[in-house]
C-alpha positions as CSV (number, residue, x, y, z in Angstrom):
1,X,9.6,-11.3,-34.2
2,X,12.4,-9.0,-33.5
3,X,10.2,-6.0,-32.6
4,X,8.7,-8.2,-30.4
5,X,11.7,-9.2,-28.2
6,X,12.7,-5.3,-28.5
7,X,9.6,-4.7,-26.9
8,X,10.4,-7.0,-24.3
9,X,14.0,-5.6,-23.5
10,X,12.6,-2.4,-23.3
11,X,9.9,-2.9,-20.9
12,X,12.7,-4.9,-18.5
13,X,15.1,-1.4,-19.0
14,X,12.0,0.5,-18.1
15,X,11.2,-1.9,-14.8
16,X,15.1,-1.4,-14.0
17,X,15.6,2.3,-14.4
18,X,12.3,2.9,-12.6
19,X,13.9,0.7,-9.4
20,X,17.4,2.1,-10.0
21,X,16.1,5.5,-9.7
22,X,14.2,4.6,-5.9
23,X,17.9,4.5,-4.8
24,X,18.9,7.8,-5.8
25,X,15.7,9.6,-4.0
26,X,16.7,9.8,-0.3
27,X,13.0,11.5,0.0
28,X,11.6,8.0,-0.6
29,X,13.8,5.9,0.8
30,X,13.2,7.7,4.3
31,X,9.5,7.2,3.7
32,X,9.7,3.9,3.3
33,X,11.8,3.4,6.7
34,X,9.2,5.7,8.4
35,X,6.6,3.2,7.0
36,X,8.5,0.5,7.9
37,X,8.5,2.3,12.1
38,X,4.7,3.1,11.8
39,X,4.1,-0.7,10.8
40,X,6.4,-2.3,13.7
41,X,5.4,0.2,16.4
42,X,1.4,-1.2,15.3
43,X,1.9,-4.0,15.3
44,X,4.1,-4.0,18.4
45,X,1.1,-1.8,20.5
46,X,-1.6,-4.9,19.3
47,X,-2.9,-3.0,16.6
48,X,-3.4,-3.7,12.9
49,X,-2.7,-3.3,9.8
50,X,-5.7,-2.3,6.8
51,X,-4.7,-2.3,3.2
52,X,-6.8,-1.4,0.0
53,X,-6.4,-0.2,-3.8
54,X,-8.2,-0.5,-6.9
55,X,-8.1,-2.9,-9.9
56,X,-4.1,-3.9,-9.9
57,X,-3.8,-2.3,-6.0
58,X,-6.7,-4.5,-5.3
59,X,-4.6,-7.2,-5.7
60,X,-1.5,-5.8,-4.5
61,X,-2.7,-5.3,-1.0
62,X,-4.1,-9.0,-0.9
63,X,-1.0,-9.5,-1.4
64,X,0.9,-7.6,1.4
65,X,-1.6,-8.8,3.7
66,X,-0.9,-12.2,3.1
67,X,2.7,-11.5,4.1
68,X,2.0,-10.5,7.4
69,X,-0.5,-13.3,8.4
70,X,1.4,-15.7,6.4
71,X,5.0,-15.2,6.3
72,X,7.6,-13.0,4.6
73,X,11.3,-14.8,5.0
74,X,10.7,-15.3,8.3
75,X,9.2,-18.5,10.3
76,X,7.1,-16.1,12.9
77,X,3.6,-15.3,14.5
78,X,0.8,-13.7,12.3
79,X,0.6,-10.3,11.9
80,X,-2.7,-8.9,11.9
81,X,-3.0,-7.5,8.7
82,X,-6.6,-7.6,6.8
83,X,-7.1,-6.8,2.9
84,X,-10.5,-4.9,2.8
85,X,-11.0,-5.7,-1.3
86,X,-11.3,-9.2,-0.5
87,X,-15.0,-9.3,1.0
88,X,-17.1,-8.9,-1.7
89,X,-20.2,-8.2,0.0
90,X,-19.1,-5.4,2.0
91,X,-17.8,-4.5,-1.7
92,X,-21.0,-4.7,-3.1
93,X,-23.7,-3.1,-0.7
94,X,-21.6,-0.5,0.5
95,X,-20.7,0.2,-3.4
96,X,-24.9,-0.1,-4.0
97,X,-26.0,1.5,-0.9
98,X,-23.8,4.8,-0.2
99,X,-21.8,4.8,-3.9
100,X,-18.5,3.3,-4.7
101,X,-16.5,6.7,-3.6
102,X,-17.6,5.2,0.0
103,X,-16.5,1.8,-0.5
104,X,-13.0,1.8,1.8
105,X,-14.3,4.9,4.0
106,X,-17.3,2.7,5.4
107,X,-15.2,-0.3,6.2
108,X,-12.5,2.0,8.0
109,X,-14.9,3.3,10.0
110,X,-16.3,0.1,11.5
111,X,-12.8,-1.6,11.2
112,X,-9.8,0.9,12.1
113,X,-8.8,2.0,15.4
114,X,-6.9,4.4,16.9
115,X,-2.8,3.4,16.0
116,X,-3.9,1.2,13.6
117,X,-2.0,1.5,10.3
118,X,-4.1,1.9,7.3
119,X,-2.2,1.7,4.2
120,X,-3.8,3.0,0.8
121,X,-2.2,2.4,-2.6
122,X,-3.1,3.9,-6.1
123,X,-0.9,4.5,-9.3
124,X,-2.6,7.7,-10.1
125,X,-3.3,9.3,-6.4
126,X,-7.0,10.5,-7.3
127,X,-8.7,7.7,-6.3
128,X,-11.5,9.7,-4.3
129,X,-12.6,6.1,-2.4
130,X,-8.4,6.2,-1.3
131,X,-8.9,9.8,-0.2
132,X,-12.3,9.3,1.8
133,X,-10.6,6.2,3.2
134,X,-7.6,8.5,4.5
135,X,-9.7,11.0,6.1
136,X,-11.7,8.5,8.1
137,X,-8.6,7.2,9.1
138,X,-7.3,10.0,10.5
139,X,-10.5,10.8,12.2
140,X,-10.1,7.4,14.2
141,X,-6.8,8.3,15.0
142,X,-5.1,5.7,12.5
143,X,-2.2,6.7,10.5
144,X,-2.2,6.2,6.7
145,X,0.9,5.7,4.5
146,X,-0.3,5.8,0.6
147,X,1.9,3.8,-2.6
148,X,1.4,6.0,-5.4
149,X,3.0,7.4,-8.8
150,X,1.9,9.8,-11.1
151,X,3.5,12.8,-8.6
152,X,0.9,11.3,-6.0
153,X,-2.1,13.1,-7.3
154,X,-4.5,14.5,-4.1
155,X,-3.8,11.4,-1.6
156,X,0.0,12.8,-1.6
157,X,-1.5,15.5,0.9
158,X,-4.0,13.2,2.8
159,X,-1.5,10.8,4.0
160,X,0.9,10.9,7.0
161,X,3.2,9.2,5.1
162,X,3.0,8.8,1.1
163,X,5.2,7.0,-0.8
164,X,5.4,7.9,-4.5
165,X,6.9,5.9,-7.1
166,X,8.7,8.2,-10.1
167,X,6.7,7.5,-12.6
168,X,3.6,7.7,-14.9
169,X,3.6,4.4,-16.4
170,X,0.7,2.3,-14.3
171,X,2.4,-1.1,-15.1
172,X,5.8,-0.1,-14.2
173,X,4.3,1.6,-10.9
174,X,2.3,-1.5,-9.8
175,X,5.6,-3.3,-10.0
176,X,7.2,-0.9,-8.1
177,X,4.3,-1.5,-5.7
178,X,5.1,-4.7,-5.1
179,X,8.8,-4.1,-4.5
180,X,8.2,-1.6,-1.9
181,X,5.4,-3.9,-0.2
182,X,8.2,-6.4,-0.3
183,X,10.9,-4.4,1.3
184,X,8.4,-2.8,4.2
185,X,7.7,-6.5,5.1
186,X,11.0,-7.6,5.1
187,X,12.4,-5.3,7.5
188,X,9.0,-5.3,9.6
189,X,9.8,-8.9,10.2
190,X,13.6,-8.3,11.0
191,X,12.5,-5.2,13.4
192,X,9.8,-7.6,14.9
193,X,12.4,-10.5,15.8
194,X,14.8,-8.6,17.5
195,X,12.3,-8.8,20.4
């Protein structure tokens, strides 16, 4: 039993040294207030927000898009932000029809616009469906802003903005993830309400 709550203690330290060291990088912390602009100024110009990921990220950007349409903190208007792992159709015949490397690219192609905000996350950053995504993005004159880890892999260099979390240990980034999610979505809504 005891190497079992050692186990537990040491993944918490792990969780908290991981977040601890986000405050001592000023490179991320300046992405994640240029996220933070990109987002407002979107959704500001009546523009929207795409998110996607795979497996975990999948989740994670159902997530964040439920802050904005729902609510963060704040009692407010929805924000249009749509999860594009949630339709499992589109999932499925674009995945059986042009391959599952083309799953996110096809639906930013008929969904994003120009100054929408499309926002890809991946612990590893070689997600090739991410990177196809990005590119189609940027050819529709969207910006992208990536959540990664693992040094950021490929999408590091395909994103306008990319955000990348210090570490190789795909739990500990997911959670990290969701921290950062949380933080862009707080101070989108406080940006938002001051008019």
């Amino acid at each position: 039993m005891r190497s079992m709550m050692e186990s537990i203690i040491s993944q918490i330290q792990e969780n908290i040294r991981i977040k601890q060291s986000l405050m001592e990088r000023e490179d991320i912390l300046l992405n994640i207030e240029k996220a933070v602009e990109y987002i407002v100024s979107c959704f500001k110009n009546g523009n929207k927000v795409l998110i996607f990921g795979n497996g975990g990220s999948a989740a994670d950007a159902q997530h964040i898009a439920a802050e904005f349409t729902g609510r963060f903190i704040l009692d407010r208007k929805a924000l249009p932000a749509i999860a594009i792992t949630t339709d499992s159709s589109a999932l499925t015949s674009i995945s059986n029809d042009y391959g599952f490397d083309d799953v996110f690219r096809r639906q930013i192609e008929g969904l994003a616009n120009e100054g929408d905000v499309v926002v890809g996350i991946s612990t590893s950053g070689k997600s090739v469906n991410i990177l196809r995504a990005f590119n189609e993005a940027k050819r529709k004159g969207a910006y992208t802003i990536a959540l990664l880890g693992k040094g950021g892999g490929e999408c590091r260099h395909d994103s306008d903005i990319s955000i990348i979390v210090p570490s190789d240990d795909t739990p500990r980034i997911q959670e990290t993830h969701i921290l950062i999610g949380h933080i862009i979505c707080d101070l989108v809504e406080k940006e938002l309400s001051k008019g």
